[in-house]
KEFIDREN-43200 format. One record per residue (C-alpha): x, y, z; chain; residue number from 1. Coordinates in steps of 0.02 Angstrom, whole numbers, plus 50000, padded with zeros to 5 digits. Example, Ala and Ser with C-alpha at 12.3 -4.5 7.8 and 13.67 -1.06 7.14 Angstrom:
<rs>
{r {50615 49775 50390} 'A' 1};
{r {50684 49947 50357} 'A' 2};
</rs>
This chain:
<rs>
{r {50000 50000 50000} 'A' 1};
{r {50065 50177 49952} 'A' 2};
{r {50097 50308 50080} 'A' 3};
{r {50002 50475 50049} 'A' 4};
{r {50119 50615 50024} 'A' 5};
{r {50055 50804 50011} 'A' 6};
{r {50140 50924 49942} 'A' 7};
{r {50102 51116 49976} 'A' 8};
{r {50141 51237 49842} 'A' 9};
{r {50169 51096 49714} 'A' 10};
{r {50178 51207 49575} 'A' 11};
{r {50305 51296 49643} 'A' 12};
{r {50505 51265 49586} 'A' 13};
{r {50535 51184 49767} 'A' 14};
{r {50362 51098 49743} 'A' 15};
{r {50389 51006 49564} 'A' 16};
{r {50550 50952 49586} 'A' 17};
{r {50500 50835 49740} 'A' 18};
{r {50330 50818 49674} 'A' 19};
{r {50425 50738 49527} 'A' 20};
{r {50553 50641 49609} 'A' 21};
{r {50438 50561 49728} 'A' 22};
{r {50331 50505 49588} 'A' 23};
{r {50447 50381 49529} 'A' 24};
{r {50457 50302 49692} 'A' 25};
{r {50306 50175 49686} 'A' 26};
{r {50314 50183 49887} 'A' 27};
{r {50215 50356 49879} 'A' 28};
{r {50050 50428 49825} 'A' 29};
{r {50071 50593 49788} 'A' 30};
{r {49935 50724 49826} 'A' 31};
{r {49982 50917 49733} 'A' 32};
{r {49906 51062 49829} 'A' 33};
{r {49949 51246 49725} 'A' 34};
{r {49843 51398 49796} 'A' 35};
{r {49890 51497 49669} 'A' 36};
{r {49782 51478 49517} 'A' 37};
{r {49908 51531 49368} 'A' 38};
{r {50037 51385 49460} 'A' 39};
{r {49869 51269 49476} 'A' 40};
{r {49852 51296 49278} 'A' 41};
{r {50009 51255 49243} 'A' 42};
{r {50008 51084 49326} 'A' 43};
{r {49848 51036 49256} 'A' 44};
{r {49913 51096 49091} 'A' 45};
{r {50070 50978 49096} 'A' 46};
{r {49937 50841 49145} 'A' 47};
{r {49950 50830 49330} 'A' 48};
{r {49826 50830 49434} 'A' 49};
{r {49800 50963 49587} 'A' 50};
{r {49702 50888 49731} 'A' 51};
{r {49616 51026 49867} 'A' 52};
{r {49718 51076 50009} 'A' 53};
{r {49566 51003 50127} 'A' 54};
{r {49551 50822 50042} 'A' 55};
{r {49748 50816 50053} 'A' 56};
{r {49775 50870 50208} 'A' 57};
{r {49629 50707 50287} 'A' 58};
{r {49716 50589 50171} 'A' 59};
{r {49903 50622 50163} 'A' 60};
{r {50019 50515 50305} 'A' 61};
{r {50149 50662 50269} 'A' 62};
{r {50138 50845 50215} 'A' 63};
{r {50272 50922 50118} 'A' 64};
{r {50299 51101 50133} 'A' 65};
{r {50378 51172 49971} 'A' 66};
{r {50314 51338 50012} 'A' 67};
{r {50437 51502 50031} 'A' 68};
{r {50511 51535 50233} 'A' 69};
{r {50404 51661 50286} 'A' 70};
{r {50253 51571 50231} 'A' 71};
{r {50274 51416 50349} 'A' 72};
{r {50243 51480 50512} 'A' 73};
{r {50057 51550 50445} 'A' 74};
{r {50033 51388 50337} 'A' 75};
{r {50084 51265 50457} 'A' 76};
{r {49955 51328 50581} 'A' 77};
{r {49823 51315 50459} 'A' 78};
{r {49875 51132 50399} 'A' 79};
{r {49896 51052 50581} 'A' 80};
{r {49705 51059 50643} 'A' 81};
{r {49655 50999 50486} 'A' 82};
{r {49785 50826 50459} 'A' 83};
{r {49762 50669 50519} 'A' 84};
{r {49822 50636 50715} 'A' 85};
{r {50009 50579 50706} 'A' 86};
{r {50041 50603 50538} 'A' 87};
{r {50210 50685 50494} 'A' 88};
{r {50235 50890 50435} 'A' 89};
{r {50405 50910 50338} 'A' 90};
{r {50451 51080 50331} 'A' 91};
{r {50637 51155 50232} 'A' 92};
{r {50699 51280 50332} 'A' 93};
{r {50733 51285 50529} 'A' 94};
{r {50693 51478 50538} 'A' 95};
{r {50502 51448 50600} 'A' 96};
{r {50544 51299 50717} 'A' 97};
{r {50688 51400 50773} 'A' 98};
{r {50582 51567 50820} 'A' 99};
{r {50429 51463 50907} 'A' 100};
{r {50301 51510 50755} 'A' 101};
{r {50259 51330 50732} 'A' 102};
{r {50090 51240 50811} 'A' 103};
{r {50106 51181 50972} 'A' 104};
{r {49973 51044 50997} 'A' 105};
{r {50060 50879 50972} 'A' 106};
{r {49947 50810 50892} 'A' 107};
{r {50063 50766 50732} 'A' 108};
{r {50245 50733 50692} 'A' 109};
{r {50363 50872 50638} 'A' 110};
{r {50519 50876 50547} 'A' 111};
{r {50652 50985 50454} 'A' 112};
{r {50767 50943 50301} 'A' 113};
{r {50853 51024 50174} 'A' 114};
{r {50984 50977 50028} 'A' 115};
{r {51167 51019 50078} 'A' 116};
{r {51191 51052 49892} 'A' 117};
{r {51318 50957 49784} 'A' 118};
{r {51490 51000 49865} 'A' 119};
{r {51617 51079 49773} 'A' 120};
{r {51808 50994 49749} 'A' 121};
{r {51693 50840 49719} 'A' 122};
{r {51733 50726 49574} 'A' 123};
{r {51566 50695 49471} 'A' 124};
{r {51529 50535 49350} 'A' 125};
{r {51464 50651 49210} 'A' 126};
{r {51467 50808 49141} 'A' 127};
{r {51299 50841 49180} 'A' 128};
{r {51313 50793 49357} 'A' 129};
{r {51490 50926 49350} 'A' 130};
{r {51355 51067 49311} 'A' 131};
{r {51244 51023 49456} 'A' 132};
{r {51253 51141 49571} 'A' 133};
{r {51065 51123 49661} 'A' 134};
{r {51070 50938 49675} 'A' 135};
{r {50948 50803 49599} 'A' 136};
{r {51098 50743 49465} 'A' 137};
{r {51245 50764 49565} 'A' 138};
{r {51219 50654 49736} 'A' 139};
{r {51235 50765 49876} 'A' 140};
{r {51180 50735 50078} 'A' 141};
{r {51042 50796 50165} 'A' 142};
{r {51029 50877 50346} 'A' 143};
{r {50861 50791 50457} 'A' 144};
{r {50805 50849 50606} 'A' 145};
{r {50662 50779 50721} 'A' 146};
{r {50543 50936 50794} 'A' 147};
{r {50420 50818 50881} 'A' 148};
{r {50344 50616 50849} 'A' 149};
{r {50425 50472 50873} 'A' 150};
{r {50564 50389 50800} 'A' 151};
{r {50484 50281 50679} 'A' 152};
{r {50399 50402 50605} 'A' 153};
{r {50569 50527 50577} 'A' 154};
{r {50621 50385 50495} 'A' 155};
{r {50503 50359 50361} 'A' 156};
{r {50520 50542 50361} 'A' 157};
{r {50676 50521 50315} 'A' 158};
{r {50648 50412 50168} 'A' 159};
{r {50525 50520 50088} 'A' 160};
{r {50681 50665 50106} 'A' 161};
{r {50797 50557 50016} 'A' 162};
{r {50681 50517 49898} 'A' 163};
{r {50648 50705 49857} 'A' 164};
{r {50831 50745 49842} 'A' 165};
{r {50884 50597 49789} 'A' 166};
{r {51037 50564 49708} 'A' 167};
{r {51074 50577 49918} 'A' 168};
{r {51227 50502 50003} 'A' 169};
{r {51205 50516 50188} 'A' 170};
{r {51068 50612 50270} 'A' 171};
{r {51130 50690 50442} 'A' 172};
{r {51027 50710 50568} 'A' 173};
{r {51040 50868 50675} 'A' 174};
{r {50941 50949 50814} 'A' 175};
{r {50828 51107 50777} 'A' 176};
{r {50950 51223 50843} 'A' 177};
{r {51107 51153 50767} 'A' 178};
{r {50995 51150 50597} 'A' 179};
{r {50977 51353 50640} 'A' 180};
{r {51151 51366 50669} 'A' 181};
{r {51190 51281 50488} 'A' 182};
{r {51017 51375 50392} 'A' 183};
{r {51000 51510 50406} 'A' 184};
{r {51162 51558 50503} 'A' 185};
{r {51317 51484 50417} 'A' 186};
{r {51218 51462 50255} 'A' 187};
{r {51143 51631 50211} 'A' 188};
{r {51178 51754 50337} 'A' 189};
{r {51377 51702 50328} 'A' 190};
{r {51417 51610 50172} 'A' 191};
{r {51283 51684 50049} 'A' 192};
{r {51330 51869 50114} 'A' 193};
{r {51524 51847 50081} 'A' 194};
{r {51469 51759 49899} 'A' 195};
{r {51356 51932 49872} 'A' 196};
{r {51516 52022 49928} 'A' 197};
{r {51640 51931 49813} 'A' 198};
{r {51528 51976 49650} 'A' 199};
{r {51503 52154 49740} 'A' 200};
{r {51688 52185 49733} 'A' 201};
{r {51706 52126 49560} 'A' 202};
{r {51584 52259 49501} 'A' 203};
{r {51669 52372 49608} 'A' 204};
{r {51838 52340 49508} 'A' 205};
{r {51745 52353 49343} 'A' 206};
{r {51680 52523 49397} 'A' 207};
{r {51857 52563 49438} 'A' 208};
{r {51894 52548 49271} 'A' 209};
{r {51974 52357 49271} 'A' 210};
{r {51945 52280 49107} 'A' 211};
{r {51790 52174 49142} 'A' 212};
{r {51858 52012 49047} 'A' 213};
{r {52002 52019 49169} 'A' 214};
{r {51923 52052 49328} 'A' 215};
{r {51792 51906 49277} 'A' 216};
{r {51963 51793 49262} 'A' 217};
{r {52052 51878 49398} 'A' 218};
{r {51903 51846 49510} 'A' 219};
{r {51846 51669 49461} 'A' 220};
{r {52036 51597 49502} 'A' 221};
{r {52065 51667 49623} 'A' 222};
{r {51906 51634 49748} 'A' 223};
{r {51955 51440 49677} 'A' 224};
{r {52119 51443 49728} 'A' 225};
{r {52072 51554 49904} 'A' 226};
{r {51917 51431 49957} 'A' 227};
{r {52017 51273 49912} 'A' 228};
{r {52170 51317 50018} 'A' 229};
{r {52053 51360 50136} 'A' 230};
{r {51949 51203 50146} 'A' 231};
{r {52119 51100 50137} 'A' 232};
{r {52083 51027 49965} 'A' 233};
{r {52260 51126 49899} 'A' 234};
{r {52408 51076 50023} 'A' 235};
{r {52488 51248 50000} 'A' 236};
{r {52463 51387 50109} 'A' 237};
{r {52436 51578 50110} 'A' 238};
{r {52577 51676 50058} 'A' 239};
{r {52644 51776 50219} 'A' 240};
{r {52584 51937 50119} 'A' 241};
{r {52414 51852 50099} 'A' 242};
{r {52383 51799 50290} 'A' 243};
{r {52420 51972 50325} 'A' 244};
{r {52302 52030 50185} 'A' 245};
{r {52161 51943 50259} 'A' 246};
{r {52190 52006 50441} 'A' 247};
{r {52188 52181 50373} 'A' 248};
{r {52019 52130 50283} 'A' 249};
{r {51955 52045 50444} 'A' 250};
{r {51988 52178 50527} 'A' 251};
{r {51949 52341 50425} 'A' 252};
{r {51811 52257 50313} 'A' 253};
{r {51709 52136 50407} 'A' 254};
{r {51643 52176 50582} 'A' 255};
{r {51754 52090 50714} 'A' 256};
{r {51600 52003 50811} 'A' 257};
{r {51526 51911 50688} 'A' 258};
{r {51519 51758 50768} 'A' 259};
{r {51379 51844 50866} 'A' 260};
{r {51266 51770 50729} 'A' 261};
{r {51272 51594 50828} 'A' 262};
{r {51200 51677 50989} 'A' 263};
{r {51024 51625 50984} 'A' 264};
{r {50963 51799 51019} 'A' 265};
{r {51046 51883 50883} 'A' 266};
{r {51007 51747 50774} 'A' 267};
{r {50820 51742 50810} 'A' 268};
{r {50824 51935 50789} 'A' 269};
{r {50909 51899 50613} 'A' 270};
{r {50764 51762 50555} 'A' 271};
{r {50609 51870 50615} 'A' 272};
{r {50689 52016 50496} 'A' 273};
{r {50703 51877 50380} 'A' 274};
{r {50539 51807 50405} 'A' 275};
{r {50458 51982 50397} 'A' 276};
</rs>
């Protein structure tokens, strides 16, 4: 027998890529919920069909939320009263959990889990799987993390995540605040930033008057060669000049304390502005 799997916001990008991949498991059913009726269209165009949020909601055994962050605290309190006792909300981003917007009844199982992404200085079986950067072609691992429910139940959560990200290697399981810690804090508000900062300065140089050709070159080698020696997948170091460079930069450039981001009041300060 199948297990029923909602999905909410199905027509979404999110939405249709698990959608999809869980349709080729025969373990699942899946049920696609879209609100919006231009998204709705388009999966009925394409020949799916989109069951109503209510009907899903009685039948499914696990609801997918493929809906964006700030959305999941509001729809997650509508879904709960209406799903069947014990069955098992999967949510994609700790930010709600983390900030106590989420239903507090009990009455069903909870979970988080997202895609770490296919990681870089990884070897890949095909050139396809080399241009993968989301995941889906190129196997990559997944992060799990129980809210509330029991253990069986996580489990076959589980499942259904690697099925939705699947190629998947190893799924890790975390707790809700360690999930925080990794999305949104290292993620986005650390990693994403200094990526936004890196293509920032290259427009800065072009502005300056840099050739753009060579500060597109100058730039894409050298954030290679800076993240792999960092990351310990090139053996040589910094150059003395270099180490100093980057204290200077530490120092002058980025703001001293920000490791602050990992105490859990400026972090839950940083996901409500998020989540606004």
């Amino acid at each position: 027998m199948s297990t029923n799997v909602a999905i909410i916001g199905a027509g979404g990008k999110m939405g249709f890529r698990a959608a999809e991949k869980i349709g080729l498991d025969s373990r699942y059913r899946v049920l696609m919920c879209e609100s919006h009726p231009e998204r709705a269209r388009a999966l009925s165009d394409k020949g799916f069909q989109v069951t109503p949020l209510a009907q899903a909601l009685q039948e499914a055994d696990f609801v997918f939320l493929a809906v964006p962050d700030a959305l999941i605290g509001q729809i997650a309190r509508e879904a709960e009263p209406l799903m069947k006792p014990a069955a098992m909300m999967i949510m994609l981003d700790a930010a709600a959990a983390y900030v106590g917007e989420l239903p507090e009844s009990g009455r069903v199982h909870m979970m988080i889990t997202h895609p770490c992404h296919p990681p870089f200085f990884t070897e890949q079986a095909t050139p396809e799987a080399r241009r993968d950067y989301f995941g889906g072609i190129a196997p990559q691992d997944i992060l799990v993390s129980l809210i509330q429910g029991t253990e069986e139940n996580f489990a076959a959560g589980t499942e259904i995540c690697r099925a939705v990200f699947a190629p998947v290697r190893k799924a890790h399981r975390v707790t809700p605040e360690q999930f925080a810690f990794l999305e949104p804090a290292m993620s986005e508000l650390v990693a994403a930033t200094a990526a936004q900062w890196m293509k920032d300065s290259l427009d800065a140089a072009i502005e300056a008057g840099v050739p753009g050709e060579a500060a597109e070159a100058f730039m894409a080698g050298h954030a290679q060669i800076a993240v792999a020696i960092c990351f310990g997948a090139e053996q040589s170091p910094f150059s003395d000049a270099a180490k100093r460079a980057i204290e200077w930069g530490t120092r002058e450039l980025i703001r001293p304390d920000w490791r602050k981001v990992y105490h859990p009041e400026v972090l839950k300060a940083a996901i409500r502005e998020m989540l606004r």
